[in-house]
N, C-alpha and C positions, 0 to 999 in steps of 0.2 A: 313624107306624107304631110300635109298641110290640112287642118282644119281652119275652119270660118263656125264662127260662132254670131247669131245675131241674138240681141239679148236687150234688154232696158234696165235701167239703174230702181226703176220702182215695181220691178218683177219679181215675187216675192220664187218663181219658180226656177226664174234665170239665176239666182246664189247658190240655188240647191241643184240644178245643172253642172252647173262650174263647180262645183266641190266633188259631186260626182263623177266629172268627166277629170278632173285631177287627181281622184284617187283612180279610177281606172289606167289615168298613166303611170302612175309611180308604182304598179305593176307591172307595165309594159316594157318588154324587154328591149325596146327598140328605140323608148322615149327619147334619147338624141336626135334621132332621126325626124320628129313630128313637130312642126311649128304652128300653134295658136294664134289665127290672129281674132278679134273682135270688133264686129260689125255693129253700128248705130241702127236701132229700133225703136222708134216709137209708139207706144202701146197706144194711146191718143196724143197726137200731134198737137191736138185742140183743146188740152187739157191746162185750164187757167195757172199762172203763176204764183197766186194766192187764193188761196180756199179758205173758205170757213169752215169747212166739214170737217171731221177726223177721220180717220183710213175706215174704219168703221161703217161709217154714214155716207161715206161716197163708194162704195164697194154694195153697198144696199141700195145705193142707188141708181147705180153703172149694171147692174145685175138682177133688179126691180125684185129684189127678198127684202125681207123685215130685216128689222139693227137686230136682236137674237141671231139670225140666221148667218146675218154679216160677221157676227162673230164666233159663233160655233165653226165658221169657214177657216176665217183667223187663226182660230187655235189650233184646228186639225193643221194649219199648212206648217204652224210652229213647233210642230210635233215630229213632224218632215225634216224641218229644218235642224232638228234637235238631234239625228242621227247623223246625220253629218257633220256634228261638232258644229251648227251655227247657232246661235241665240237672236230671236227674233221677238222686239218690244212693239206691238203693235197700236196702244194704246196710247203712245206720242207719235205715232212717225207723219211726216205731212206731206198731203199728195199736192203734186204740184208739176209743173211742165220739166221736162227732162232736154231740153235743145240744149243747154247751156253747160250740161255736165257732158253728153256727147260729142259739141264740140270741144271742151277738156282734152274728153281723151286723144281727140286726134291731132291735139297743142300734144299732148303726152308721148304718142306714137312718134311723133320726130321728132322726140329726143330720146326714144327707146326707154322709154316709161309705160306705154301703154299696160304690161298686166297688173304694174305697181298700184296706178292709178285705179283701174278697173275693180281692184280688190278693195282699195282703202274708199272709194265710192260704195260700193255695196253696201262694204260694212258700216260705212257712216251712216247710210238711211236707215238700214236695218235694226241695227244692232245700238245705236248711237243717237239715232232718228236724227241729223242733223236736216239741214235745208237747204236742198239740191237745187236752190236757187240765189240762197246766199252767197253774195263773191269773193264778199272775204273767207265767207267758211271755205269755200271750194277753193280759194287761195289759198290758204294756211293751209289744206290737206297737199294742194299740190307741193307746197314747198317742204313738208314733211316727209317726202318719198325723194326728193332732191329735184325736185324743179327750180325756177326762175319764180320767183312770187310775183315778181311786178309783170314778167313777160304772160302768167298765168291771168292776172287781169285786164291785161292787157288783151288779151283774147274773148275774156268771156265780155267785156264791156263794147266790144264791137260784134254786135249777132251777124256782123258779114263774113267775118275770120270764122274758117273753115266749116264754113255754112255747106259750100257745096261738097264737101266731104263726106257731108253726113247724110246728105239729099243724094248722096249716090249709092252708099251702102242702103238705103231705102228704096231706091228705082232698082237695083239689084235684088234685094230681097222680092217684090213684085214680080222681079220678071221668073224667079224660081217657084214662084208660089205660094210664098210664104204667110200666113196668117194670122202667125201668132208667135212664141217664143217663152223658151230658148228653144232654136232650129241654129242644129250644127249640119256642116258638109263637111263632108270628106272628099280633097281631091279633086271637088265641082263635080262629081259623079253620086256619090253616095249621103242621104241624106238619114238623120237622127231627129225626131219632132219630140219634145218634151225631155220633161227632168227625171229620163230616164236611171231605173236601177243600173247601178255601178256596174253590175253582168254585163247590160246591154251595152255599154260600153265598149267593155273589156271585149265583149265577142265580134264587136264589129271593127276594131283596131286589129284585131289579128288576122278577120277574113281579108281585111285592105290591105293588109302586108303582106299577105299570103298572095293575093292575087295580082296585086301591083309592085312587090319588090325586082328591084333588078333583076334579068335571066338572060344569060350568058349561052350561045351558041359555040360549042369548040370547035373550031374548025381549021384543027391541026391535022396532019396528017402520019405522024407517029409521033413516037415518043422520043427522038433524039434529039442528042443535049437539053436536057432538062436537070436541075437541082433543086433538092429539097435540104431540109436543116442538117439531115444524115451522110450526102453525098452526092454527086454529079454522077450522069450516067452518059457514055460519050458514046 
């Protein structure tokens, strides 16, 4: 079973996604058999790499409500967040363009880093509010998880290194119909839209396994010579 996850590192809905869709597996009895991969989305493509605003004043202003309202939003989502075991400091974190962490992770994906990285990103903006623009920060976290430091800015200081990587998980997102996130697939068949309850998970990994596990036609014609752990039967 193969999930696709599309997600953004400044989506305060895509961490509580991903912690949700990770406790629905470490229930799932099949979890060996399911692989994660993670898809680049950008929430605004156009969204400048230094701001003057705080997460606050630009959420009030991307959504045209009062600072009040911007942050009664804030709190309710940290409240979200807070059943999930994540802690969410809203009052540093800095909104700023995400190209440069998506291409990361797909420096990270070949070298079989990508959920390492995916995690230690979230939680640096989140939780850490670091600057998902800064290269040395995003360097230092890559080499924290066992990356290449130099090879990791090496990548982010050329915006052509695996540009198209990530302009493809995005012309893919479109062609599905995608218009927001976190949007998991299952399979390329079965789709999941939001930071759905851990239920909705859980019920939708089983009906996928249930309806797409292997099924075997017998098509013997008796039962001679056959063995089981008790005995051969000639």
């Amino acid at each position: 079973m193969k999930i696709e996850v599309w997600s953004d590192f400044v989506c305060p809905f895509c961490y509580i996604g991903k912690r949700r869709l990770e406790e629905a597996l470490d229930k799932f009895d099949y979890r060996d058999h399911v692989e994660v991969e993670y898809k680049s989305y950008e929430l605004d493509p156009n969204s400048p790499i230094n701001s003057d605003k705080n997460i606050h004043e630009a959420i009030a202003e991307k959504y045209n409500m009062s600072l009040e309202q911007a942050k009664e939003t804030n709190e309710n989502i940290g409240k979200q967040a807070e059943t999930v075991g994540l802690t969410y400091h809203f009052d540093n974190m800095k909104p700023t363009n995400t190209f440069s962490a998506h291409r990361l992770v797909k420096f990270a994906k070949k070298c079989n880093k990508e959920h390492a990285l995916t995690e230690a990103l979230l939680h640096g903006y989140f939780t850490e509010n670091i600057d998902l623009n800064d290269h040395d920060t995003l360097a230092n976290i890559a080499e924290n998880i066992g990356l290449d430091r130099n090879e990791a800015l090496e990548t982010l200081q050329d915006e052509q290194v695996y540009a198209k990587e990530v302009r493809t998980d995005e012309a893919l997102a479109k062609q599905y119909g995608v218009t927001g996130v976190p949007f998991f697939i299952i399979n390329s068949k079965y789709a999941i839209s939001g930071a759905q309850p851990i239920e909705t998970f859980t019920s939708a990994l089983e009906k996928v396994w249930e309806e797409e596990k292997p099924a075997f036609e017998d098509l013997s014609s008796s039962d001679t010579g056959f063995c089981t752990d008790d005995s051969c039967d000639v």
